[in-house]
PAVEX-172877 format. One record per residue (C-alpha): residue number from 1; chain; residue in one letter; y, x, z. Coordinates in Angstrom, 1 decimal, decimal comma. Last residue first. Example, Ala and Ser with C-alpha at 12.3 -4.5 7.8 and 13.67 -1.06 7.14 Angstrom:
BEGIN
rovex	rolum	lumvo	c2	c1	c3
2	A	S	-1,1	13,7	7,1 .
1	A	A	-4,5	12,3	7,8 .
This chain:
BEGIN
rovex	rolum	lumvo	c2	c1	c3
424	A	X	233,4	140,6	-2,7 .
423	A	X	235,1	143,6	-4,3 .
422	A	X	237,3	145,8	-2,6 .
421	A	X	241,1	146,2	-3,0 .
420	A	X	243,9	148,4	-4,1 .
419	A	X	247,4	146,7	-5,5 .
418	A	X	249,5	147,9	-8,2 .
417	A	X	253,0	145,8	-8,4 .
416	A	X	253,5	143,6	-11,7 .
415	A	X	250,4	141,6	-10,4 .
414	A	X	252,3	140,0	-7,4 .
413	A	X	255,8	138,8	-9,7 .
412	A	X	254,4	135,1	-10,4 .
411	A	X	252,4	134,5	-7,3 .
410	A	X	256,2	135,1	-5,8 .
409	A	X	257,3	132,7	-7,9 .
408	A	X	254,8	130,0	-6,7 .
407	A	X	256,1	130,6	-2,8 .
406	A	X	259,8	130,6	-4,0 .
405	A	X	258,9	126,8	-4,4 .
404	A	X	258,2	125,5	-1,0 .
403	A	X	261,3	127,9	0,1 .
402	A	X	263,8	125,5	-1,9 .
401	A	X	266,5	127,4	-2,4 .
400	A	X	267,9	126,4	-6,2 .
399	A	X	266,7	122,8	-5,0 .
398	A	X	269,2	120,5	-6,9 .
397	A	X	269,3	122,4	-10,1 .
396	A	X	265,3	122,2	-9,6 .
395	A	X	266,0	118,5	-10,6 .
394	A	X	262,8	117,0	-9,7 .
393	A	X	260,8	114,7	-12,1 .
392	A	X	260,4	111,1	-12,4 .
391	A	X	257,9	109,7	-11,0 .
390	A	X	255,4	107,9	-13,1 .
389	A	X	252,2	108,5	-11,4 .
388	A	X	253,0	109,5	-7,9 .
387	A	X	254,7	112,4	-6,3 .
386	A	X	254,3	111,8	-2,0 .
385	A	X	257,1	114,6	-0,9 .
384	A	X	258,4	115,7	-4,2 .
383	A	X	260,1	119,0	-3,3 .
382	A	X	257,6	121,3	-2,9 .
381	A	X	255,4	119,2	-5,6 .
380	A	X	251,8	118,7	-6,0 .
379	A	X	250,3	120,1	-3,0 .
378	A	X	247,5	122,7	-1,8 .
377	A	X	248,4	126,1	-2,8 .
376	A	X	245,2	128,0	-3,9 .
375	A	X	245,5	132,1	-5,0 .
374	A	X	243,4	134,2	-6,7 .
373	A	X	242,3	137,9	-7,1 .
372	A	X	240,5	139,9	-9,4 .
371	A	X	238,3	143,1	-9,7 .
370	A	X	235,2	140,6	-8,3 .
369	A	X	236,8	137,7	-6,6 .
368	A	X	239,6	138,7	-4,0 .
367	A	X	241,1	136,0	-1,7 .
366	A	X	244,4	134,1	-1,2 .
365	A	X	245,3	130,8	0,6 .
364	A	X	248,3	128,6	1,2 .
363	A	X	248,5	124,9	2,6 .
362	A	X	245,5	125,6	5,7 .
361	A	X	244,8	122,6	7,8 .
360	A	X	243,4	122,4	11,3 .
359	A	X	246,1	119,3	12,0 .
358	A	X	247,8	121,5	15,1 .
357	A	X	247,6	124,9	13,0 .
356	A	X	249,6	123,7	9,9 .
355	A	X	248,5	126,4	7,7 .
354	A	X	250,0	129,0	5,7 .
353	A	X	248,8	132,8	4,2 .
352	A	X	245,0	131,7	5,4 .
351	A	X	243,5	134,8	3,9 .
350	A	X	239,6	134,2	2,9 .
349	A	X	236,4	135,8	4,2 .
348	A	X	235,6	133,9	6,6 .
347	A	X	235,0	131,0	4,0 .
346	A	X	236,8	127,9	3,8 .
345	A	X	235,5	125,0	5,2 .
344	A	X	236,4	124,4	8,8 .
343	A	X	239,6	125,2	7,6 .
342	A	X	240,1	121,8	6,2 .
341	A	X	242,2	122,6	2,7 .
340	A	X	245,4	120,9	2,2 .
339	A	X	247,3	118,3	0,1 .
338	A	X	244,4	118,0	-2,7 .
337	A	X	245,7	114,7	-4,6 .
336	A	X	249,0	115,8	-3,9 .
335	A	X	251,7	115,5	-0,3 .
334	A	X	254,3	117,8	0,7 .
333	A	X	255,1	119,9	4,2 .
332	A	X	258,5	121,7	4,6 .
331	A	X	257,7	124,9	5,2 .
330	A	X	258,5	127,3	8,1 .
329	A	X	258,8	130,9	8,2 .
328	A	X	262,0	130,9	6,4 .
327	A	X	264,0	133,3	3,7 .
326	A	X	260,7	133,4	2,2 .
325	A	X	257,9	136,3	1,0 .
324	A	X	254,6	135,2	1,4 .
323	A	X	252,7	136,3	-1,2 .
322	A	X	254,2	140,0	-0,7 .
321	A	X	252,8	140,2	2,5 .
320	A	X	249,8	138,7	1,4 .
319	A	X	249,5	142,0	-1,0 .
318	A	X	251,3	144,4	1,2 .
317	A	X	248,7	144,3	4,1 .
316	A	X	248,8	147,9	6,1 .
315	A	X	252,5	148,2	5,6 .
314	A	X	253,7	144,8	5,3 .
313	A	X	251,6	143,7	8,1 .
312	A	X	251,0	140,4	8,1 .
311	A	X	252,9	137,0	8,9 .
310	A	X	251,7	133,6	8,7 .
309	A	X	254,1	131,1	6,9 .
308	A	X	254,0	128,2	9,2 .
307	A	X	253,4	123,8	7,8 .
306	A	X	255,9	121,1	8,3 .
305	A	X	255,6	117,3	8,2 .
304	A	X	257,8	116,2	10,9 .
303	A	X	259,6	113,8	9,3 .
302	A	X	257,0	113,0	6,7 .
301	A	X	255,4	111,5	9,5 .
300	A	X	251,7	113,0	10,2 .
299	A	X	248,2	111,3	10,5 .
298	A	X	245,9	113,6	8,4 .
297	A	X	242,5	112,4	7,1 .
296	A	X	243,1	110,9	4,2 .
295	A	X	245,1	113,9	2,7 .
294	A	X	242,8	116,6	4,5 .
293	A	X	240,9	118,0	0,8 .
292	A	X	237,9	120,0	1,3 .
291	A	X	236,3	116,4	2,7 .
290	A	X	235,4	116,1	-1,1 .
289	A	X	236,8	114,5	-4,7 .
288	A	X	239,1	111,7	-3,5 .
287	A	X	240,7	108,9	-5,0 .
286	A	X	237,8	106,5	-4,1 .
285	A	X	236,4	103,9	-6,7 .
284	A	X	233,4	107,1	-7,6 .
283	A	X	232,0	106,6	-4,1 .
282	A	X	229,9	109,6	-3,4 .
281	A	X	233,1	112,0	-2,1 .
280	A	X	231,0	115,6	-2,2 .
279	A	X	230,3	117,4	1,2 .
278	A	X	231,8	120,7	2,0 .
277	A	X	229,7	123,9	3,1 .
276	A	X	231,5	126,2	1,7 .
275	A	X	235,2	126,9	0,0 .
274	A	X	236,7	129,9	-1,8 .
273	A	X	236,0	131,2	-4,4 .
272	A	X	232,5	129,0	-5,5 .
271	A	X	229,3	130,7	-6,3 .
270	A	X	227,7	130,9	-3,3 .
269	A	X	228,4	127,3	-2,6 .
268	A	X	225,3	126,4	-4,3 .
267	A	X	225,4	122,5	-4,6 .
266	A	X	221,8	121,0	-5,1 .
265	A	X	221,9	119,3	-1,6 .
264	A	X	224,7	117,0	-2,5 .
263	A	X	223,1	116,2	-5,8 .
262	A	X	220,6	114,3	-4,2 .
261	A	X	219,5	111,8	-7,2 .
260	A	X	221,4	113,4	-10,7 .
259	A	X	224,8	110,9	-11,0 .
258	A	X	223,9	108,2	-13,2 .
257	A	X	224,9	108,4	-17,4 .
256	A	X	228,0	107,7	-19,3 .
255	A	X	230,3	110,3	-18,1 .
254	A	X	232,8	108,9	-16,2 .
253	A	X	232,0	105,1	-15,4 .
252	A	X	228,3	106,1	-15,7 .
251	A	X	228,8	108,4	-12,2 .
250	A	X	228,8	112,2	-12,3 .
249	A	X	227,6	114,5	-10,1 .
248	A	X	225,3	116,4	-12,5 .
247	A	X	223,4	119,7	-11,8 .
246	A	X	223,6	122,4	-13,8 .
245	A	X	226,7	124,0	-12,3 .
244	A	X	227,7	122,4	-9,3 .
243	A	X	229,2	124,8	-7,1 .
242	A	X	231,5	126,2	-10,1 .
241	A	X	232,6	122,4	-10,4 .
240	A	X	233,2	122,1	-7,0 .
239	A	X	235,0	125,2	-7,0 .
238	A	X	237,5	124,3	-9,4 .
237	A	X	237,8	120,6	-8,4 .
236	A	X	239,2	122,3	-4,7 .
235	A	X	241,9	124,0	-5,8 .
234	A	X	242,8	122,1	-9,3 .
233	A	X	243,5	119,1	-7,4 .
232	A	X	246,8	120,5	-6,0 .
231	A	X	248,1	123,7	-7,2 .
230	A	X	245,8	126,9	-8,8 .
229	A	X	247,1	130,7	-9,3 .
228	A	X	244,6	133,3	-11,0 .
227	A	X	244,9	136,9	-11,2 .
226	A	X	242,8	138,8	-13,8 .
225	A	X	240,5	141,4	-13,1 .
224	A	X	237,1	141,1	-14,5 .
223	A	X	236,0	138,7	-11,6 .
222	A	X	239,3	136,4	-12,6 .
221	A	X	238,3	136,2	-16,1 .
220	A	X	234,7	135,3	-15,5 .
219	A	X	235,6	132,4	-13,2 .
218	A	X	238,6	131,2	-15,7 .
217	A	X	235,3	131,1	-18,3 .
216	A	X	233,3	129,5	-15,7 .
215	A	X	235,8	126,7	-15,0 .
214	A	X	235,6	126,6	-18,8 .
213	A	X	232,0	126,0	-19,0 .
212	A	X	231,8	123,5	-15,9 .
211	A	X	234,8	121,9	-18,0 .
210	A	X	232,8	120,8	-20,5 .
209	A	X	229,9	120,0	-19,0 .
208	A	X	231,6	117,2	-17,5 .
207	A	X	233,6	115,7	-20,9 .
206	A	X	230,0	115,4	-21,9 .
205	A	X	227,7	115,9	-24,7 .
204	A	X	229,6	119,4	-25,8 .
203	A	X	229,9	121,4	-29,6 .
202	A	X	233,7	122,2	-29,3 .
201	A	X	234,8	118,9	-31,2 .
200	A	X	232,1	116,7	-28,8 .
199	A	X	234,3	118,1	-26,0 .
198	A	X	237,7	117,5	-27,6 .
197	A	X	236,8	113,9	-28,7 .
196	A	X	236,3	113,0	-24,9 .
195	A	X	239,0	115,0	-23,3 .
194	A	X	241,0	112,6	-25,7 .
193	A	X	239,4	109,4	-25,0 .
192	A	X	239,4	109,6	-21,5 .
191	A	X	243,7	110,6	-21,9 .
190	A	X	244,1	107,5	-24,6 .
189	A	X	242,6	105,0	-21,2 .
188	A	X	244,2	107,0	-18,3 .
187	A	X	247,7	106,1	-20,3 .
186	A	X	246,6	103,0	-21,4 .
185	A	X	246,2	101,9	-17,7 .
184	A	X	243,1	100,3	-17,1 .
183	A	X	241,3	102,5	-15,5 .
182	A	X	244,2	103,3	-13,6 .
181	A	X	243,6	102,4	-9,8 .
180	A	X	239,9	102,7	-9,5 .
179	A	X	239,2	105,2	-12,0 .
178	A	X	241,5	107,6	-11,1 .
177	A	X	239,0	110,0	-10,5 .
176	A	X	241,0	113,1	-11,7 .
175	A	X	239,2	112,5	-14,9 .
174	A	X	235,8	113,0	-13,2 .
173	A	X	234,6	116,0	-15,6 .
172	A	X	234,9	118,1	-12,8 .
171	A	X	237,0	120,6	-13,4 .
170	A	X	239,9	117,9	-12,7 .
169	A	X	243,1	120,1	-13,6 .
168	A	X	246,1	120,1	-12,1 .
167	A	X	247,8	122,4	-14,3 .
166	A	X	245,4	126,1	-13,4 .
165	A	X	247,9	129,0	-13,4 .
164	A	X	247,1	132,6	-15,0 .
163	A	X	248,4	135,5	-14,6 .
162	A	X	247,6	138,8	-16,7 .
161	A	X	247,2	137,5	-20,1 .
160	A	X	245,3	138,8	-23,4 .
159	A	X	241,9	138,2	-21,8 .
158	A	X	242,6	134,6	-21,4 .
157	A	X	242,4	134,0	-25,0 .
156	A	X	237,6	134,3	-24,5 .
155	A	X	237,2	131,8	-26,7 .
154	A	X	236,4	129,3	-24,4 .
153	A	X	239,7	129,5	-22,4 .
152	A	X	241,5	129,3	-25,8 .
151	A	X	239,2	126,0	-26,8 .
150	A	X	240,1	124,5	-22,8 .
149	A	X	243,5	125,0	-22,9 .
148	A	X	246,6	127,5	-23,1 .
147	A	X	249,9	127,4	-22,5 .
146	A	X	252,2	130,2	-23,1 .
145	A	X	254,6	131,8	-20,5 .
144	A	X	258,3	132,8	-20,4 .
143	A	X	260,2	133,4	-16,8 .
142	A	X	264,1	131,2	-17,5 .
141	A	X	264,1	130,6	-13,5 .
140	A	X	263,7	126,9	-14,3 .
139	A	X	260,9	126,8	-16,8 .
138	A	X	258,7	129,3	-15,1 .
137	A	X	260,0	126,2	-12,3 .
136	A	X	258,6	123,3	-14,2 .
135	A	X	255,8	125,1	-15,4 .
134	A	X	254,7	125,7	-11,8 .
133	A	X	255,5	122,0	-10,4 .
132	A	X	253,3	120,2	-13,1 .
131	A	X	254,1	117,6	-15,2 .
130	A	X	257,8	118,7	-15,2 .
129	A	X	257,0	121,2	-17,8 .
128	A	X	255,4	118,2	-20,1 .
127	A	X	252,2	117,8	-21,2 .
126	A	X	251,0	117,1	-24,9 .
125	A	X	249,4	120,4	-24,7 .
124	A	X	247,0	120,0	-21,7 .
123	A	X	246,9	123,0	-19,5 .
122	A	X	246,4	126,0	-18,3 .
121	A	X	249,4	128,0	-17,7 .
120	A	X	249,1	131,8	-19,0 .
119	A	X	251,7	134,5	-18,0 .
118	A	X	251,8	138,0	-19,2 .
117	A	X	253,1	140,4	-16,2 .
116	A	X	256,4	142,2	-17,1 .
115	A	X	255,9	145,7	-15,7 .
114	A	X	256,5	147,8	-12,7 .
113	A	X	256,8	146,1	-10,0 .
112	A	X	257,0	149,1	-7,0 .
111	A	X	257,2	148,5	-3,5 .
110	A	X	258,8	149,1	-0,5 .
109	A	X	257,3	147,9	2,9 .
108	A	X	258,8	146,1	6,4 .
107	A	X	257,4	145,4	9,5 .
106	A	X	260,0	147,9	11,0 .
105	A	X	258,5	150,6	13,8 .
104	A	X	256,8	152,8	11,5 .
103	A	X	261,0	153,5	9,6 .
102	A	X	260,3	152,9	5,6 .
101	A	X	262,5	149,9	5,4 .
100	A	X	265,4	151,9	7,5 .
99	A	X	265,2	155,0	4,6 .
98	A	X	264,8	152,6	2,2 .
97	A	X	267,9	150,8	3,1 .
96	A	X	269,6	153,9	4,1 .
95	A	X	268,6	155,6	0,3 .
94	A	X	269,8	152,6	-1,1 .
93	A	X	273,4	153,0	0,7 .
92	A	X	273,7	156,7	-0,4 .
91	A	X	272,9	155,7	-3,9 .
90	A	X	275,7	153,4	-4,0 .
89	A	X	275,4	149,6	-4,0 .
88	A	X	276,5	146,3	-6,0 .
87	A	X	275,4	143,4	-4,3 .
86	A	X	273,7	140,4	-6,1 .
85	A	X	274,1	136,7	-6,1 .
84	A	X	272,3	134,5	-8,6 .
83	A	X	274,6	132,3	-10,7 .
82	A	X	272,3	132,2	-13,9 .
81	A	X	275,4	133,7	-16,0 .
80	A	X	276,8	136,1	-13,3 .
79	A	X	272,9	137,3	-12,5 .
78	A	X	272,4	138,2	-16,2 .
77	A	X	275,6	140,6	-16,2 .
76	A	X	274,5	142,5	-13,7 .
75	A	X	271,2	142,9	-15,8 .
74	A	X	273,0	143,6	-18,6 .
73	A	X	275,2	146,3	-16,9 .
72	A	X	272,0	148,2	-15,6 .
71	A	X	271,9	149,3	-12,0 .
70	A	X	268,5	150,4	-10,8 .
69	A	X	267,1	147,2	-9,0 .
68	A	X	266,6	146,7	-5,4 .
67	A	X	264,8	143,0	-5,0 .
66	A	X	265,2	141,0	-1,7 .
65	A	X	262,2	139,7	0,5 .
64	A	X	263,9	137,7	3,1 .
63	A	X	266,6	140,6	4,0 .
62	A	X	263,4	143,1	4,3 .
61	A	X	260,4	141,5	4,8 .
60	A	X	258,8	143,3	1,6 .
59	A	X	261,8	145,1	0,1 .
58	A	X	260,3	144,7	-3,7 .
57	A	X	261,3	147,7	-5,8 .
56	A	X	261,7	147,0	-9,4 .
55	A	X	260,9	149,0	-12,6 .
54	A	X	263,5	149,1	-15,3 .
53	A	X	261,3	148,2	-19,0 .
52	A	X	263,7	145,9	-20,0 .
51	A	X	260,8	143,1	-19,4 .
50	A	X	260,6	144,3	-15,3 .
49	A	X	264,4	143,6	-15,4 .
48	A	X	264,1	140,1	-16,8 .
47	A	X	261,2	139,4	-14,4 .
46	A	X	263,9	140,6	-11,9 .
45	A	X	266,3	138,3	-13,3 .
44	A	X	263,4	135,4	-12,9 .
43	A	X	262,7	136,2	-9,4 .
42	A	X	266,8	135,6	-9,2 .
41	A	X	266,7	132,2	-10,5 .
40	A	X	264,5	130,8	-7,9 .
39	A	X	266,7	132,1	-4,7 .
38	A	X	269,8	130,6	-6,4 .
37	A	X	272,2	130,5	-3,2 .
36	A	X	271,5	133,9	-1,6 .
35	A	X	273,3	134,3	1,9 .
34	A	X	270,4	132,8	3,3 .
33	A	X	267,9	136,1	2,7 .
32	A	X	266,4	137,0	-0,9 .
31	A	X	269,4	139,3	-1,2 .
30	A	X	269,6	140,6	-4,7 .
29	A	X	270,4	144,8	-4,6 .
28	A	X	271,7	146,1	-7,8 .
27	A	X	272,0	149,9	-7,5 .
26	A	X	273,6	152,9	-8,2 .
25	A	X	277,2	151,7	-8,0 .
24	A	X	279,5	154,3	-7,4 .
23	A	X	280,5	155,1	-11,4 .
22	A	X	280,4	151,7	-13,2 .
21	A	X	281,8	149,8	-10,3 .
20	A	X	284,3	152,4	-9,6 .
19	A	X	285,3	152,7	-13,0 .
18	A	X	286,1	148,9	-13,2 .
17	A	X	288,1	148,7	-9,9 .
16	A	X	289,9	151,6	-11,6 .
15	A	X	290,9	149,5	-14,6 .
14	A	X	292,0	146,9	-12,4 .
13	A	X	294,4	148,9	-10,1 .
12	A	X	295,9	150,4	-13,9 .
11	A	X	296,5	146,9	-15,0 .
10	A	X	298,1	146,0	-11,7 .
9	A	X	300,0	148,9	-11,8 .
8	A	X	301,0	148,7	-15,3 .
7	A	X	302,6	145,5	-14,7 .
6	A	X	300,9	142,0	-15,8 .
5	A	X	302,7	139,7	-18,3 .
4	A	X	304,9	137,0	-17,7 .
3	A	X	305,5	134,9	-20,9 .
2	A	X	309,5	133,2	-20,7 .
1	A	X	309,4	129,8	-21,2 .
């Protein structure tokens, strides 16, 4: 059989294609809007970028949040092999974009990432990435982190990192209180026993005042400057712990001794992040910490389960701009231990960046702590509706879109860019 091979002119039409890439593109743009089909891969080519040393810029509210990166062939490259979409642009064309981006009347903001942030998960070593919903999508868009625990918090590791994200974590020595339905499970059982022989390893009674320490380590950290991301029970067990410091809420089943007689009104919320006035969950055989948390209380179908993205100024308010970045305004709702925050108890002086207005609950909130900032998502898993103990995990390869998610990354990319703020 005779081999056909292309003519010169096709060879020659294919060569210029080539130069023409080379020499009129300028620019990478990734749309963050519909027409991109791996939304959670791409905030990892730009973490990519941001490691090569090329700075970013972040189109706030511009084509669902899409990244404009200086063209690089390895980075072009990188989106082919994760399968993220990208559009090759001149100079002329950027210059429109930022041009239009830039115009008063457009909600709409530029800015700069600049470097690589250094990522810290808190958590237990023996867990897996699909334990928890934010090392299972670092995992998935290929960002790299360390995990660290309870003697690294303690010995001041945190300092080397400029994100960190709380596993769900129960700060308050309560062991998530599962007591009722697990106690008996050897899983709940060999975990007990483990925080256990790690607090009388690192000089500690109880499992309790334990974790007050560390929550006052990640406390410290944040005031200094760092940026701190929390999911699901570590929300609300974090302040609650930070509230109760020196005084014990404890019942024998969990630490050995009686809770101290009228804890309640020995809490200082001063000295939480962001919740007040809440009241503690007495009965230890009831999965709940405090009325922070809505789960019990809220009466919605999983059909209509949905909770709003609020929108800001992208000029005036970059950083919850930036936060909440989506190709859609509205979220499909999920259930966790903490599945929302009543906003009867947060404190004025908190950012609601999602709530589901009818049920008075907020999903999604940001404040300032000292030089740092932090960020509460209530929830286990975006794409999990009601995750229970022995789930199997979610494919992300099945939700390269999922909105629910691209809210986590964004946590991820917000301290590359500079930020100004006051101190509370």
């Amino acid at each position: 059989m005779k081999t056909i091979y292309p003519s010169k002119h096709i060879i020659f039409s294919l060569i210029l294609i080539l130069f023409w890439q080379v020499s009129f593109a300028k620019f990478i743009l990734i749309p963050m809007d519909e027409n991109q089909h791996n939304h959670l891969k791409a905030y990892g080519i730009v973490y990519k970028a941001l490691q090569e040393h090329i700075k970013v810029k972040w189109l706030l509210n511009y084509r669902g949040g899409s990244f404009l990166i200086p063209y690089d062939n390895a980075i072009k490259e990188e989106c082919q092999i994760r399968g993220v979409d990208f559009e090759l642009i001149s100079d002329d064309e950027a210059v429109q974009i930022l041009k239009e981006i830039s115009a008063p009347s457009q909600n709409m903001e530029a800015v700069i990432l600049e470097k690589a942030p250094k990522i810290a998960v808190y958590s237990p070593k023996d867990k897996a990435p699909w334990d928890d919903a934010v090392t299972m999508v670092l995992t998935y868009a290929e960002i790299p982190y360390d995990v660290v625990y309870d003697e690294e918090v303690l010995n001041d590791k945190l300092l080397k990192y400029d994100w960190l994200h709380l596993h769900h974590e129960d700060f308050t020595g309560q062991y998530g209180r599962f007591y009722a339905a697990y106690r008996t499970a050897p899983w709940y059982i060999q975990r007990k026993a483990q925080l256990e022989a790690l607090a009388h390893k690192l000089g500690y009674r109880k499992v309790s005042e334990l974790k007050r320490d560390v929550a006052k380590k990640i406390r410290d950290y944040v005031v200094g400057g760092g940026f701190m991301f929390a999911m699901c029970s570590a929300t609300d067990s974090f302040d609650i712990a930070l509230a109760a410091d020196g005084v014990d809420i404890c019942e024998p089943m969990f630490d050995g001794d009686p809770s101290e007689p009228g804890y309640q009104s020995k809490l200082d919320y001063n000295k939480t992040f962001a919740f007040t006035g809440f009241v503690l969950e007495p009965n230890p055989m009831v999965y709940e910490f405090s009325n922070i948390d809505t789960t019990r209380k809220r009466h919605i179908p999983k059909e209509t389960d949905y909770f709003e993205l609020n929108e800001f100024s992208a000029k005036w308010d970059p950083v919850p701009t930036m936060l909440t970045q989506d190709h859609t305004m509205m979220i499909k709702g999920f259930m966790g231990q903490t599945t929302a925050f009543d906003r009867k108890l947060i404190k004025p002086n908190i950012i609601i960046l999602a709530e589901n207005k009818l049920n008075g609950e907020a999903r999604y909130i940001h404040g300032v702590k000292g030089k740092g900032m932090f960020t509460f998502y209530g929830g286990h898993d975006p794409e999990d509706y009601s995750h229970r103990v022995g789930d199997p995990k979610t494919e992300l390869d099945l939700h390269p879109t999922s909105p629910g998610y691209r809210l986590i990354l964004n946590n991820v990319l917000f301290p590359a860019a500079k930020k100004k703020h006051k101190k509370t």
